[in-house]
MARKEPA-500562 format. One record per residue: x, y, z of N, C-alpha, C in turn; residue number from 0. Coordinates in Angstrom, 3 decimals. Layout:
residues N
((X,Y,Z),(X,Y,Z),(X,Y,Z),NUM)
...
end
This chain:
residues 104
((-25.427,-23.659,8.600),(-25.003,-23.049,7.356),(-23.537,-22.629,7.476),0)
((-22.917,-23.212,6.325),(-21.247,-22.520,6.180),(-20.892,-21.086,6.498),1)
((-20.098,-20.269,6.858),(-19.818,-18.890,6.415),(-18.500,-19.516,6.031),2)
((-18.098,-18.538,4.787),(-16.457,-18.748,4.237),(-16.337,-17.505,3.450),3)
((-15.202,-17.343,3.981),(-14.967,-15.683,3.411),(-13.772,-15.915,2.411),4)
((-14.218,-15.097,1.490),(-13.428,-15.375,-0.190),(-12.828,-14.259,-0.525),5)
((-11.558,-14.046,-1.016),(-11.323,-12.866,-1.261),(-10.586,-12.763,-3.116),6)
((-10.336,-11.831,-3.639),(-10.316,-12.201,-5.464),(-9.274,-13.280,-5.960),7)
((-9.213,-13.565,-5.362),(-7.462,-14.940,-5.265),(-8.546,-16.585,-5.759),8)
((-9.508,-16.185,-4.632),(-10.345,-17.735,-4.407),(-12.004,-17.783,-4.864),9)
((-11.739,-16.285,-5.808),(-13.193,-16.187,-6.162),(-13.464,-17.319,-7.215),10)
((-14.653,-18.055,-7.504),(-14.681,-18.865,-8.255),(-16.185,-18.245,-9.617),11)
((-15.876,-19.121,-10.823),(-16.999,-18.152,-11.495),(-18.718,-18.646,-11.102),12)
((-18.956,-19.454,-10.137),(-20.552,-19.521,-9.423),(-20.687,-18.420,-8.600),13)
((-19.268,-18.013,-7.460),(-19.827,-17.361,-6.758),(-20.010,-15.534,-7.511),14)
((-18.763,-15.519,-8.498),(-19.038,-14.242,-9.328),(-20.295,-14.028,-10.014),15)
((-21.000,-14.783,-10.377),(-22.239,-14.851,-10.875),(-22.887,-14.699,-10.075),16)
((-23.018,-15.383,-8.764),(-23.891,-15.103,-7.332),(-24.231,-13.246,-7.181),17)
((-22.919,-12.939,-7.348),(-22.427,-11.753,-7.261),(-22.996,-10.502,-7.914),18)
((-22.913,-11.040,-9.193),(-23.690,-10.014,-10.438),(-25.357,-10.299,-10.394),19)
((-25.693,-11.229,-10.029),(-27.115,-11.732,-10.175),(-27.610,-10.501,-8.944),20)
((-26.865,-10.838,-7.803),(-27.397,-9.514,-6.720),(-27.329,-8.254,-6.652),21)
((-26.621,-8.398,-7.105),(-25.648,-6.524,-7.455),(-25.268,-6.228,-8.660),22)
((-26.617,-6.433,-9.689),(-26.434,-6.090,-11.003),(-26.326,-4.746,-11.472),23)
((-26.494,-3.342,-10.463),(-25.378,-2.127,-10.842),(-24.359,-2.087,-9.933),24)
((-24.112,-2.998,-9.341),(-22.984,-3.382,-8.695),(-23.452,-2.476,-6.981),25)
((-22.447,-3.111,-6.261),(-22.465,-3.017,-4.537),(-22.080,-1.767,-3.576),26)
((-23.134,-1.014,-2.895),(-22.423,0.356,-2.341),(-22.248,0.234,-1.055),27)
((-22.169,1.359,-0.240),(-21.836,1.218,1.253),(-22.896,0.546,2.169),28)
((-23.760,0.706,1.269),(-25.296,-0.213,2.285),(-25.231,-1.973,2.406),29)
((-24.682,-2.363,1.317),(-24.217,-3.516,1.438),(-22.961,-4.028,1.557),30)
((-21.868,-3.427,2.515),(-21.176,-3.714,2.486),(-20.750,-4.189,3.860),31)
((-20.735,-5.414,4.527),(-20.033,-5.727,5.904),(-18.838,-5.451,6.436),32)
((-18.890,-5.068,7.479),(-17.220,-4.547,8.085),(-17.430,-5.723,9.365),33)
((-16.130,-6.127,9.619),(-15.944,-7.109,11.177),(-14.472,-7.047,10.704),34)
((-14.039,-7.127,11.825),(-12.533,-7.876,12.727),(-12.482,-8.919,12.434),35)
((-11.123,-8.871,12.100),(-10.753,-10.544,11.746),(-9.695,-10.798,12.783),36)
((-9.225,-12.229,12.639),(-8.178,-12.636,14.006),(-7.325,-11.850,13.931),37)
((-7.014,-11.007,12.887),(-5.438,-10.317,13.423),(-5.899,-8.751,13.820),38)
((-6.929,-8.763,14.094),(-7.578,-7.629,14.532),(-8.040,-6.046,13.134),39)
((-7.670,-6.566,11.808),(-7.537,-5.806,11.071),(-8.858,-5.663,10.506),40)
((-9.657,-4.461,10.070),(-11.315,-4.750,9.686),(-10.899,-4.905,8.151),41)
((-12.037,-5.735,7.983),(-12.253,-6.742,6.759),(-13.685,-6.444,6.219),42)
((-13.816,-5.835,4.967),(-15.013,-5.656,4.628),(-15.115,-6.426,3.414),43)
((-16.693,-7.152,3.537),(-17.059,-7.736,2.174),(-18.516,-7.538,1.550),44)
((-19.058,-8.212,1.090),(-20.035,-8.343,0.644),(-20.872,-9.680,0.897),45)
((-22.259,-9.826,1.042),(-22.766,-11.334,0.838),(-23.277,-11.502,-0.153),46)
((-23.515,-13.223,-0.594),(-23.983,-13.719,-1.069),(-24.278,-15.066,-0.732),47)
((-25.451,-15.787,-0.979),(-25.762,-17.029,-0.573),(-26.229,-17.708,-1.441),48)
((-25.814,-19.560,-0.917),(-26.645,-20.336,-1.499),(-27.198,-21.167,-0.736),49)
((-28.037,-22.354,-1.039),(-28.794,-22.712,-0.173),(-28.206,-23.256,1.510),50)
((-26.639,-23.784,1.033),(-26.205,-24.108,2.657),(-24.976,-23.454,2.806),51)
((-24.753,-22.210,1.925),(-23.144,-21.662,2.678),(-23.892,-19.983,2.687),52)
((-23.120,-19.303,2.970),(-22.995,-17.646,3.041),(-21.665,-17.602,2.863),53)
((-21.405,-16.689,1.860),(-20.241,-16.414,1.204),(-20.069,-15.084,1.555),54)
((-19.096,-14.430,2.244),(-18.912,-13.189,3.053),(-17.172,-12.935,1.415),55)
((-17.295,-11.891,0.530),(-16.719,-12.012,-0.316),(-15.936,-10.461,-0.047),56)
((-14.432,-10.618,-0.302),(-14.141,-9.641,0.234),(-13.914,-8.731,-1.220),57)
((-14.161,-6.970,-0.467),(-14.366,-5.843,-1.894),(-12.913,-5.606,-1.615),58)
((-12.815,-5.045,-3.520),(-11.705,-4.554,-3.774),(-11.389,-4.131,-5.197),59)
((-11.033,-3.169,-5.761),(-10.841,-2.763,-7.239),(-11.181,-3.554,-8.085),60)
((-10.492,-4.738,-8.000),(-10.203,-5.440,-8.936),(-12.084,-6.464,-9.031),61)
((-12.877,-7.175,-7.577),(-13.838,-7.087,-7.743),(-15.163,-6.544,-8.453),62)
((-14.540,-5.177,-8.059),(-15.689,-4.093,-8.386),(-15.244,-3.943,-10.293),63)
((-14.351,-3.957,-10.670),(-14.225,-4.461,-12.279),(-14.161,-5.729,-12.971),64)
((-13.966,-6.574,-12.085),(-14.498,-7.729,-12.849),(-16.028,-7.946,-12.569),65)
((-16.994,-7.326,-11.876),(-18.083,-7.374,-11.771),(-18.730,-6.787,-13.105),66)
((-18.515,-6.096,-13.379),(-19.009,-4.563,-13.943),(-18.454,-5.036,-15.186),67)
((-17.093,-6.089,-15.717),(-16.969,-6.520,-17.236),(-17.593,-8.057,-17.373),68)
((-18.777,-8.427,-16.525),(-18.614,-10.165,-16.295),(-19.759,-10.264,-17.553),69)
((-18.856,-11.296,-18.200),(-19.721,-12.144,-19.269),(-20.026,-13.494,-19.286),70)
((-20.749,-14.157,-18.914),(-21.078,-15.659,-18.231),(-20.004,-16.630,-19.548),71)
((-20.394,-16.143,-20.727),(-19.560,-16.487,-21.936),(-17.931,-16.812,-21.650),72)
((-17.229,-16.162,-20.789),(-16.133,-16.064,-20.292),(-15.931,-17.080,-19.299),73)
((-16.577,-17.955,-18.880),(-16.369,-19.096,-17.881),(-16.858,-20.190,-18.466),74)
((-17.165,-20.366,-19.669),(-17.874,-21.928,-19.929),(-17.141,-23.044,-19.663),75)
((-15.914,-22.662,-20.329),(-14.872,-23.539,-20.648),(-14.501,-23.842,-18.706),76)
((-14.795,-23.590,-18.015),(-14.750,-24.206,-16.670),(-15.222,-24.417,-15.794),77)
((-14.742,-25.272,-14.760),(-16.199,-25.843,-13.812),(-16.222,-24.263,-13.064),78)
((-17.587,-25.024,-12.280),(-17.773,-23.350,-11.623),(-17.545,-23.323,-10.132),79)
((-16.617,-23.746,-9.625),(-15.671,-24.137,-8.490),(-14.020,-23.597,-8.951),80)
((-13.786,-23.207,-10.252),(-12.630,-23.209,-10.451),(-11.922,-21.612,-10.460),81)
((-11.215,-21.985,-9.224),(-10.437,-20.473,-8.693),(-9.948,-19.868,-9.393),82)
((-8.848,-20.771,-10.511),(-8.266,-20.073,-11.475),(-8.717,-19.516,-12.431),83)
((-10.695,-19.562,-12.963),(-10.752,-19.412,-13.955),(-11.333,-17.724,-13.987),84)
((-11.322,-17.210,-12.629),(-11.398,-16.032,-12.705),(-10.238,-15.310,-12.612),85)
((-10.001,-14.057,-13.813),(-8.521,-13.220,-13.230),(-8.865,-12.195,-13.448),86)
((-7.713,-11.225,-12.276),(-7.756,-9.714,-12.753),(-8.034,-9.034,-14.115),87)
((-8.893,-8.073,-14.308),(-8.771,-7.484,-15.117),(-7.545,-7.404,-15.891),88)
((-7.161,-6.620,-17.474),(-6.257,-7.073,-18.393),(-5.165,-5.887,-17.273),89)
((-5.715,-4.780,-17.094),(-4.896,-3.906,-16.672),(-4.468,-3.487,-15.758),90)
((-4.845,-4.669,-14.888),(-4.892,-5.158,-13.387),(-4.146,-6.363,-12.737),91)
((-3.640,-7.025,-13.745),(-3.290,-8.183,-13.666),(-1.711,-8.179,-13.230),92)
((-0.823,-7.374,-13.101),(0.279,-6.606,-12.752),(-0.205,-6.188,-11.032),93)
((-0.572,-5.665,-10.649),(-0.865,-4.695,-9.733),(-0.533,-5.640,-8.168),94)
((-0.016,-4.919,-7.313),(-0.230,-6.038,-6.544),(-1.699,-6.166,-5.770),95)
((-2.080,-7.359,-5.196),(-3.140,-7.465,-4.780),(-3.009,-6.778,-3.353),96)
((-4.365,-5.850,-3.659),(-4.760,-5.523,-2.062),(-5.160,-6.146,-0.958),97)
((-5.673,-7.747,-1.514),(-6.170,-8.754,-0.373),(-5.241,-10.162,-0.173),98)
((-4.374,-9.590,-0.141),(-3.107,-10.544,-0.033),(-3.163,-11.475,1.223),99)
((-4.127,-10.901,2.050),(-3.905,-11.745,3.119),(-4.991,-13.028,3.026),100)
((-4.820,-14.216,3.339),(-5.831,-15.194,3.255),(-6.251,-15.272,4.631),101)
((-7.515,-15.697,4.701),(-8.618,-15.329,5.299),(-9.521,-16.589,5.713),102)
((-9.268,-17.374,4.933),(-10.117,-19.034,5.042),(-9.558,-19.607,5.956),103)
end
């Protein structure tokens, strides 16, 4: 089985749905993974799976509100692989990102 760790840059709208389907009042400290990553910095995310990957998804503001505004209605118009078709919140979309670092 895959592991690939995603962070809100490379979220796509299957795995955001993955997302809300599990954590439909959304995700607290009980589900949340902490590990070291190569540059030694801890990295916390969340899981979700499908039948042959585990998606280790990393938390962050902007997550935790696009979770909490997700309308499936809002992704039709794209495949559900497509990185771009998720974005920051309206009032978020300015901000710099907290998960700037890539991770894949």
């Amino acid at each position: 089985m895959k592991r690939i760790i995603v962070d809100f840059k490379k979220l796509t709208p299957e795995i955001l749905k993955l997302l809300v389907e599990k954590y439909p009042d959304g995700y607290d400290d009980l589900n949340i993974i902490s590990f070291k990553n190569a540059s030694g910095e801890i990295v916390e995310c969340v899981e979700v799976r499908t039948d042959d990957t585990i998606y280790l998804v990393k938390v962050s503001t902007k997550l935790e509100r696009t979770m909490e505004n997700y309308d499936v209605d809002d992704y039709e118009d794209f495949a559900d692989d497509d990185p771009e078709a998720v974005q920051p919140p309206e009032d978020m979309a300015d901000d710099v990102d907290e998960d700037a670092e890539d991770v894949d």
